[in-house]
Structure formats: structure tokens, C-alpha cells
C-alpha positions as CSV (number, residue, x, y, z in Angstrom):
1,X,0.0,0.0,0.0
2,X,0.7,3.8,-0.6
3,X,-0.7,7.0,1.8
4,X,-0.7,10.1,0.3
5,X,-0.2,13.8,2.2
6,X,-2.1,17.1,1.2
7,X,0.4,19.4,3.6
8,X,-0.6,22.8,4.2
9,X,2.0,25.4,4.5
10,X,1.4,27.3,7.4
11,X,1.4,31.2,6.4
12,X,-0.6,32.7,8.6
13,X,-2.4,29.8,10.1
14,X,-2.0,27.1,12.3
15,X,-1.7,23.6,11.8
16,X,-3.1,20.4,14.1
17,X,-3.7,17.3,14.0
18,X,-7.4,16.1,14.9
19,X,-8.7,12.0,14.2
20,X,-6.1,11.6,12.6
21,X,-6.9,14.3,10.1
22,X,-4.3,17.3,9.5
23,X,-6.5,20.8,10.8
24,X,-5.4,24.2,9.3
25,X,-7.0,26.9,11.0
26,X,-7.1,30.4,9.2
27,X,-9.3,33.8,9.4
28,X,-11.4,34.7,7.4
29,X,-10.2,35.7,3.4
30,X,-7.3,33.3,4.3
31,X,-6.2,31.5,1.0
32,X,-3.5,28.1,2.0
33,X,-0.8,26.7,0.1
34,X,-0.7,22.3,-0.4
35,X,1.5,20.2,-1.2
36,X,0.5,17.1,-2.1
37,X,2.7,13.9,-1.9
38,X,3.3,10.7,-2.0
39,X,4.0,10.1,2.3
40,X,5.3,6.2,1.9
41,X,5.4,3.2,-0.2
42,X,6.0,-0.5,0.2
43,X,7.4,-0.4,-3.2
44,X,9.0,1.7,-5.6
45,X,6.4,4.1,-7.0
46,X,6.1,5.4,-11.0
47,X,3.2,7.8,-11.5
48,X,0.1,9.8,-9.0
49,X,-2.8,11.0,-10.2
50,X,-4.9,13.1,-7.7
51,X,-8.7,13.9,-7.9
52,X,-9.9,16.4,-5.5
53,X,-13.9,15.9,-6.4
54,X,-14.4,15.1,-3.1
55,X,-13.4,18.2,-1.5
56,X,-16.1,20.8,0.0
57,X,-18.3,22.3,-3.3
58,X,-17.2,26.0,-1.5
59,X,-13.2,25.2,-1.6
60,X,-11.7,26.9,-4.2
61,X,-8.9,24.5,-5.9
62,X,-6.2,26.1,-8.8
63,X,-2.8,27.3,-9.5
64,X,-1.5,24.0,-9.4
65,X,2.6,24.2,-9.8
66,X,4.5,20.7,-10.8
67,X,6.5,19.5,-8.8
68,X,10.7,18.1,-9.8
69,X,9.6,14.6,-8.8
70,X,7.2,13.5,-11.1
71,X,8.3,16.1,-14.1
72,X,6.3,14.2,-17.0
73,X,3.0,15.8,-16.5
74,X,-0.2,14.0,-18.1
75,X,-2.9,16.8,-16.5
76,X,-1.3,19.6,-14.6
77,X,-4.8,21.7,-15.0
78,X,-6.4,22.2,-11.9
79,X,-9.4,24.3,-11.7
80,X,-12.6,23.7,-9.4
81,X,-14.7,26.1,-11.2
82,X,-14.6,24.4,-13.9
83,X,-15.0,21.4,-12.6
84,X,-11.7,20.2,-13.4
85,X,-10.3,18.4,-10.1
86,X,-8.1,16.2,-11.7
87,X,-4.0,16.5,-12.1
88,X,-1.6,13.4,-12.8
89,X,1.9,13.2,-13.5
90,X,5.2,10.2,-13.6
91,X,8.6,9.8,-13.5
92,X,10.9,8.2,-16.3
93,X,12.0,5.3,-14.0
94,X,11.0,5.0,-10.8
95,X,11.5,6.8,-7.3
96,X,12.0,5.0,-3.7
97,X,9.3,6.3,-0.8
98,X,10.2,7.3,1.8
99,X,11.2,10.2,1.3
100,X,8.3,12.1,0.4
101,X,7.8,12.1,-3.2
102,X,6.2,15.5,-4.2
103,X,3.3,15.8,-7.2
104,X,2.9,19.4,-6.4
105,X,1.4,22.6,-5.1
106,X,-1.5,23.8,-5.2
107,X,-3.9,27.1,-3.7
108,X,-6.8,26.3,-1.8
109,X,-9.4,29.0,-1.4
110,X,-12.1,28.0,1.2
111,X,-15.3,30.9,2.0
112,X,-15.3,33.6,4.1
113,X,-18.0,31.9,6.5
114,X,-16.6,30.5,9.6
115,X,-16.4,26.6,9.7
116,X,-14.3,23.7,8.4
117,X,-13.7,22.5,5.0
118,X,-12.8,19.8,3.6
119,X,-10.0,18.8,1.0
120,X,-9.7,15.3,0.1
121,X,-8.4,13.0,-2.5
122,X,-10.6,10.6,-1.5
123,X,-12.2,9.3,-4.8
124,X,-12.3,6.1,-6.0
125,X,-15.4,5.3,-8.2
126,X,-14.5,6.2,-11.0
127,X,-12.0,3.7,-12.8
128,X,-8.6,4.0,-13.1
129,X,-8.4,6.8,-15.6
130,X,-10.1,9.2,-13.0
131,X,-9.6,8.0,-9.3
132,X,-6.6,9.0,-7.0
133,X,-4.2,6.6,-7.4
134,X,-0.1,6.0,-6.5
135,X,1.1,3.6,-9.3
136,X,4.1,1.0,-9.0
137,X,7.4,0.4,-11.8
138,X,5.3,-1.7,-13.6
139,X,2.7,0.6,-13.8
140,X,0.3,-1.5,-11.2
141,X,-2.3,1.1,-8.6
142,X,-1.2,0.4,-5.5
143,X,-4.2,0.1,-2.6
144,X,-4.0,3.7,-1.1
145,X,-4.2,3.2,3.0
146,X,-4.3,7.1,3.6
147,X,-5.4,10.0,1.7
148,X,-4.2,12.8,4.1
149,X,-7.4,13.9,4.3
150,X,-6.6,18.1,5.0
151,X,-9.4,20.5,7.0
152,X,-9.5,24.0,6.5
153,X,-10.8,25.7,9.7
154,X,-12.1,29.1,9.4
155,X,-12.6,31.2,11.9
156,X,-13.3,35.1,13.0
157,X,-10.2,37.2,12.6
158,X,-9.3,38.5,16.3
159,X,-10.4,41.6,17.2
160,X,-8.4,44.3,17.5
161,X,-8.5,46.9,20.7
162,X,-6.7,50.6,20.1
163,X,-7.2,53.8,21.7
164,X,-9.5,56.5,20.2
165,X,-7.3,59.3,20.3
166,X,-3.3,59.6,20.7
167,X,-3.4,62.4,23.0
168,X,-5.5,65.2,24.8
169,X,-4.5,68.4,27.0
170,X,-7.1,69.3,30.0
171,X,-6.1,72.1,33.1
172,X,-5.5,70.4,35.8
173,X,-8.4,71.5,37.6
174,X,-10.7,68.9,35.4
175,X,-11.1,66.6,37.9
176,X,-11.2,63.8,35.1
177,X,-9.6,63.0,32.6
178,X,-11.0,59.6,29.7
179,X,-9.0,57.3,27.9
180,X,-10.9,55.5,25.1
181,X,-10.1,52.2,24.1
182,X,-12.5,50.4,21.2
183,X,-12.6,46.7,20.2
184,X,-13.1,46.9,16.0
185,X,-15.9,44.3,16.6
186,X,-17.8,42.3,19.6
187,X,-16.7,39.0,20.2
188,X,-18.3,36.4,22.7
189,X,-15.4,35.9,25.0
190,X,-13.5,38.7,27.5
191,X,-10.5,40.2,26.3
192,X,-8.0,41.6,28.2
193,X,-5.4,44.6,28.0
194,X,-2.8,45.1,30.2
195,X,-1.3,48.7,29.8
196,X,1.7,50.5,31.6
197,X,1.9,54.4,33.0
198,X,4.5,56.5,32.4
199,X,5.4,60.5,32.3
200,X,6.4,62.9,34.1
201,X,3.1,63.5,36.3
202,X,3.5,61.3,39.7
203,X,1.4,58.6,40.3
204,X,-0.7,59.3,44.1
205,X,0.7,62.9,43.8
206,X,-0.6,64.8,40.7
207,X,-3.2,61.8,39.7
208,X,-4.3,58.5,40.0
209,X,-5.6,56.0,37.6
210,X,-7.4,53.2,36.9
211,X,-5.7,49.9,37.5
212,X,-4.6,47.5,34.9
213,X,-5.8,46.1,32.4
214,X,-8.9,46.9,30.7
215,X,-11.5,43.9,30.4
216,X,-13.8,44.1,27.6
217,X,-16.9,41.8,28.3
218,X,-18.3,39.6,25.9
219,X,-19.7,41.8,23.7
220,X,-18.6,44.9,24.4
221,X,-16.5,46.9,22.0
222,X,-15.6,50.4,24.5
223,X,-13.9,50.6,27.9
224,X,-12.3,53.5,29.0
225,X,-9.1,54.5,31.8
226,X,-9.9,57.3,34.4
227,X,-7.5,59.5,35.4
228,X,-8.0,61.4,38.6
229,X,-6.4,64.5,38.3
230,X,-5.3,66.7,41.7
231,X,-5.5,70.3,41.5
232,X,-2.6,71.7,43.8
233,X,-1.8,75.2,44.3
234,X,1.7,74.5,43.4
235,X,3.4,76.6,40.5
236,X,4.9,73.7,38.0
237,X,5.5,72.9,34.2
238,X,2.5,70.9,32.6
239,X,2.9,67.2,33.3
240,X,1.7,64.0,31.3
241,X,0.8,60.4,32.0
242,X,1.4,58.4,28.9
243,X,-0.7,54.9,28.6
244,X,0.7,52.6,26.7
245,X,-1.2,49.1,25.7
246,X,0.6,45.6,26.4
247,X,0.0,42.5,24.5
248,X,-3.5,41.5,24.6
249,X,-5.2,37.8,25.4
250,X,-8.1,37.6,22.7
251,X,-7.0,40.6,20.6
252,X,-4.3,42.0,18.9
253,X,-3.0,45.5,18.8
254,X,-3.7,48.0,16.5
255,X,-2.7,51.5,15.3
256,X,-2.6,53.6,18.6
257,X,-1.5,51.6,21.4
258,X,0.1,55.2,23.3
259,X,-1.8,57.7,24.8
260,X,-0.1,60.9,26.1
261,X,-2.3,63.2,28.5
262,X,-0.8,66.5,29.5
263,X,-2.0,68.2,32.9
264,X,-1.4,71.6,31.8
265,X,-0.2,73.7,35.0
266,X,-2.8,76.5,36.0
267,X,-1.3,77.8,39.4
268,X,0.5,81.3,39.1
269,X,4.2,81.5,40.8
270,X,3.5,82.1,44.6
271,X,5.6,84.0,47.3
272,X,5.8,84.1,50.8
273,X,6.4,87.3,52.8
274,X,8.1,87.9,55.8
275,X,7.5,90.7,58.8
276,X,10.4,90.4,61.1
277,X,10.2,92.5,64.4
278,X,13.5,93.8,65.8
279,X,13.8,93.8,69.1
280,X,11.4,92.7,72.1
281,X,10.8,88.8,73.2
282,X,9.7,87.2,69.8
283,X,8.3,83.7,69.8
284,X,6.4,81.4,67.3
285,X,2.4,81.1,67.6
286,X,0.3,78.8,65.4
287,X,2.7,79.8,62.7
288,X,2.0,83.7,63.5
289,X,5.3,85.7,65.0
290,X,4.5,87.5,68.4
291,X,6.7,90.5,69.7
292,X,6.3,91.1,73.5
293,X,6.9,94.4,74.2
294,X,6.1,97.3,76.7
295,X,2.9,99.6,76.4
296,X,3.8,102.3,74.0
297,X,6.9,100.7,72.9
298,X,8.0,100.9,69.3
299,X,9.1,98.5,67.3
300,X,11.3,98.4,64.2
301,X,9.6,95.9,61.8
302,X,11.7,94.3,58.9
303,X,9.5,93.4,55.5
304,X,11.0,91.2,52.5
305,X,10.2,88.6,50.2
306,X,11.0,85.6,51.8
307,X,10.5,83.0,49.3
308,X,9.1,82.8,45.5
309,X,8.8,80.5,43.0
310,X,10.1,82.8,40.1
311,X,11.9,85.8,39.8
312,X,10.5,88.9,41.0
313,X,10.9,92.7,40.1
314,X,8.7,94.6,42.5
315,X,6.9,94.2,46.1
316,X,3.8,96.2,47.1
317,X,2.7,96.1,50.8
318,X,-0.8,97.0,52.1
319,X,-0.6,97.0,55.9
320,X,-4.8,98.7,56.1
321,X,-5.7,95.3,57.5
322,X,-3.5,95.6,60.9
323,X,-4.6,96.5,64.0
324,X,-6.5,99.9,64.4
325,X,-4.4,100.7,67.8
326,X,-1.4,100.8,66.2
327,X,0.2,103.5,64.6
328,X,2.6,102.7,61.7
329,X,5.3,104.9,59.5
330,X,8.8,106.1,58.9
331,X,8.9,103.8,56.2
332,X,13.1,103.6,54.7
333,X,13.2,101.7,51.7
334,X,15.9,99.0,51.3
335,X,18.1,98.3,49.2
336,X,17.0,95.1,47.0
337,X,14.3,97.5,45.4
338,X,15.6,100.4,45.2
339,X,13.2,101.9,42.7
340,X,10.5,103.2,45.2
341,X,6.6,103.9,44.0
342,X,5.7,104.8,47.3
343,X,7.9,105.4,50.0
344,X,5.3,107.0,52.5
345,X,3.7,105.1,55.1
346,X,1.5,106.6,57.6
347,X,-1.6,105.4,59.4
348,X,-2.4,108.4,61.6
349,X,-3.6,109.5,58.0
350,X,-4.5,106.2,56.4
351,X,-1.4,106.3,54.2
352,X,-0.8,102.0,54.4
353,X,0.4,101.6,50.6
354,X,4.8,101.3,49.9
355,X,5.5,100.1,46.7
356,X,9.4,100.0,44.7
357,X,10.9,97.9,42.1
358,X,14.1,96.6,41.0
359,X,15.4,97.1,37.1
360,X,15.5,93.7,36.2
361,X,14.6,90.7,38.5
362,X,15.7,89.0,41.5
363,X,15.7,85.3,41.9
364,X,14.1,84.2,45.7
365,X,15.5,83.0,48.1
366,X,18.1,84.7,49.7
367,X,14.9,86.6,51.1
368,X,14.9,90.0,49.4
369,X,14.9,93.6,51.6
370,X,11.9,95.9,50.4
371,X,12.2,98.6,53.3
372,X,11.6,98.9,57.3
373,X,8.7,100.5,59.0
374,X,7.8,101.8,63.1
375,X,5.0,99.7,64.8
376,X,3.8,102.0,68.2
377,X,1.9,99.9,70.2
């Protein structure tokens, strides 16, 4: 006896072995190369004729190529829609199986439906001028003890998940910010997407997200990643937090698989100021400075920019909110801004406002001298 192979060649799909039958599985518009073969012999083998009638009516069966083995053709036409299922060819002598002796190629085009599909060489009804057939030297048919039967499997291209959008810019008083991912079509299983975070934002500081993955349901096609965004008062450059997908289980990836989103900034710089008293018992209450000092004394108060968080070039100081029993003035201007606006303070008049400058700008700290002033008590 004689078995015969119909191999498939595995571009794009993958190959099983199910009952004994070889199982291709491809998606959908998949088209798969065979080779059919002569697997093994008892004897030495001549001539193969194949006839592929018995394959699925919805297999498409051509482009049938020769193979070096058996190089005298006597059909090398293969075409299914015209019901021509037949090729045959020999060699000048004879050839020794094992190893494989190959007829040929051929393309195998099953439908776009989902299912399996059946090529086989199966036929022998019909004498031996048309059935499938492995001949011996003498030109005897040999019994054939395996056709290598070949199923096509078709089945649903996966799905593939990408974000919506690469990128998107919100202040960072939004509260929220969305991240759209989309599955390009419903399927009846979960799939899952891990993804990573990255950027300069800090995780539990400026935000927090979501946690990974994303899980679309069975049927769903849209998930989305929340970012919670915290709105500081602290003066800083716009930040991101860059999502990028991982490999998926029941997907693949598509286009966009990063996401950059940009907290822009929306604090202005701030700056603390300092009133330093000279003089008197000075201590520390609930962050307020307390000078002890005798009724009526008077006390020479130092005021300057303590801190900022950019350069500055002028200080304006509005003392109307202070205490009505004190008596403030002799302002003297210092010498860090030494462009003065308004140098006279006196409350006995309601005169609170001092204002100077600096040409140029002044980086903070060292803490920076705008003047002194007299607090009576």
C-alpha cells in the first residue's frame, strides 16, 4: 500500500492534527498553500494522479505548480470552477518512498463563512483513468491506506483593541480625565489589556488612575481608563501620563497603542512674605510671630520677600488690614528694590500703601529687603 499527504503550508495559520486528520486553522479571506505527496510506499512508485472531487463544493482548488519529482506531466490543470479536479503526472523510471515524493502545489481558497472545510483525495469510483491513485514500476495502482485527508478551519479574525485618540490636553483642575479604548468588533469571550503608566506626572501625587488592564466583556466593543487629576496650588511645568497598551489575550493591537495626556499647569508663581520684628521677646504662635513688648513701645519691623517661585521685580505692601491701635510709618526703603513707588507710610492718615521695584529681577531665596517700617503699640 501507498498513503498520500495534502500538507498545508502554514502562512498565517495554524496547523493540528485532529482523528487523525491534518487541521489548518485560518481567518477569514485566508487562502492556504498544499502540497500534495506521496507520504510512503512498500514499493517503488512510478506515476500519482490526484482527484480532489471530493473536496467541500465552497473550496476553491487552482494554480496547481509541478513539482521536480514526477516532471512528465499527463494533467497539470487544476481548476474547481470548472470542474476540473483532476492532475496526474510520472517519473521516467521509478523513485523510492520514503522520502516524500512531491506531485505538487496547489492554492486552496475556502469561503469567508466561519467553519471547516474539507480537501480530500478521497475518490475512487471512477475507474482508473479518473480516481486518485499511486502507481508501482510496472505501472500496477497500489491500494492507497491514507489519503491525508486536509481541514481547513475558518474562523473570525481576532479583534483588534486601540485607543480612540493619541493624545488630549485638560487644566489640571478637570477633575477627570478619559482614555478610550475600542474593540473593532464584539466577540463572545472577554478580552483583556494590560497597559503601563509613564510620564512625568507622579502617580498618588498629581493623579491616579485606573488599574490594569482593561477587560472588555463579551460583547462589548468600548472601555475606557480614568484619570484622577489633583488640582494643587503649586506653581509647575504641565505634566503628562502616557498609557501605553501591552500584548492582549483575545485581541491583537492596533494603530494607537500610546496615549499621552498633558496636565497643563494653572497655578500662578506664589511667594511668601516675611514681617520680622527687631527687638522685644519674639516667639512662634500657630505659625504667627508675636513681639512682647512694653505699652507704647516701638518697634522696628523688617519686610522682604521671603520666598518665590520665580523671579520677582517689584513688592507692594498694604498694611490697612492691621490692628486699628497701632500707629505705623517712617517707612526707609531697602536696598534690594531700590526703585520706590511709594515710599510713604503713615496710618495716623490712612497712608498704608509702599510700593518699589528693581530694574531687572531678583531670583528668591536669599529673602529680598523691600524697606523697614515703626509699629507704636
Amino acid at each position: 500500500p501507498a498513503t498520500i499527504d495534502l500538507v498545508p503550508q502554514a502562512d498565517g495559520g495554524t496547523v493540528s492534527e485532529e482523528n487523525g486528520n491534518t487541521v489548518i486553522t485560518v481567518t477569514t479571506g485566508s487562502t492556504v498553500n498544499v502540497t500534495a505527496q506521496v507520504a510512503s510506499a512498500d514499493t517503488d512508485v512510478q506515476g500519482i494522479q490526484l482527484n480532489l472531487s471530493n473536496s467541500n463544493a465552497n473550496v476553491g482548488l487552482g494554480n496547481f505548480v509541478l513539482g521536480s519529482d514526477f516532471p512528465v506531466p499527463a494533467d497539470q490543470t487544476l481548476d474547481s470552477g470548472s470542474g476540473d479536479f483532476f492532475v496526474a503526472s510520472a517519473v521516467i523510471g521509478q523513485l523510492t518512498v520514503p522520502p516524500p515524493r512531491v506531485l505538487g502545489t496547489f492554492v486552496a481558497t475556502p469561503p469567508t463563512a466561519t467553519g471547516d472545510y474539507l480537501v480530500s483525495a478521497n475518490f475512487t469510483s471512477g475507474g482508473e483513468l479518473n480516481n486518485t491513485l499511486v502507481s508501482d514500476a510496472g505501472g500496477n495502482a497500489l491500494t492507497i491506506a491514507d489519503f491525508g485527508d486536509l481541514i481547513i478551519r475558518v474562523v473570525d479574525a481576532a479583534p483588534v483593541v486601540t485607543f480612540d485618540a493619541a493624545a488630549q490636553s485638560e487644566a489640571e483642575d478637570v477633575g477627570t480625565m478619559t482614555i478610550t479604548a475600542s474593540l473593532s468588533r464584539a466577540v463572545g469571550e472577554s478580552v483583556t489589556v494590560p497597559f503601563t503608566v509613564s510620564g512625568t506626572a507622579l502617580d498618588g501625587t498629581d493623579y491616579t488612575i485606573t488599574t490594569s488592564p482593561i477587560v472588555f466583556d463579551a460583547g462589548s466593543t468600548s472601555e475606557t481608563i480614568t484619570i484622577n487629576v489633583t488640582d494643587d496650588n503649586q506653581d509647575e511645568p504641565d505634566e503628562t501620563v502616557i498609557v501605553t497598551l501591552g500584548t492582549p489575550t483575545g485581541a491583537t493591537l492596533g494603530a494607537t497603542t500610546v496615549h499621552t495626556a498633558t496636565i497643563v499647569d494653572n497655578d500662578l508663581p506664589q511667594a511668601t512674605l516675611d514681617l520680622e520684628p527687631n527687638g522685644g521677646a519674639v516667639s512662634e504662635e500657630n505659625g504667627v510671630t508675636v513681639i512682647t513688648v512694653d505699652s507704647g513701645a516701638t518697634v522696628r519691623v523688617t519686610a522682604q520677600v521671603a520666598t518665590a517661585e520665580a523671579d520677582v521685580q517689584g513688592f507692594q505692601l498694604n498694611l490697612s488690614n492691621s490692628d486699628d491701635a497701632l500707629t505705623l510709618g517712617n517707612f526707609a526703603l531697602g536696598t534690594d528694590f531700590p526703585v520706590g513707588a511709594d515710599e510713604v507710610l503713615d496710618s495716623s492718615v490712612d497712608d498704608f500703601f509702599v510700593a518699589a521695584a528693581v530694574i531687572g529681577q531678583l531670583t528668591v531665596p536669599p529673602p529680598r529687603l523691600f524697606g523697614e517700617f515703626d509699629v507704636t503699640a
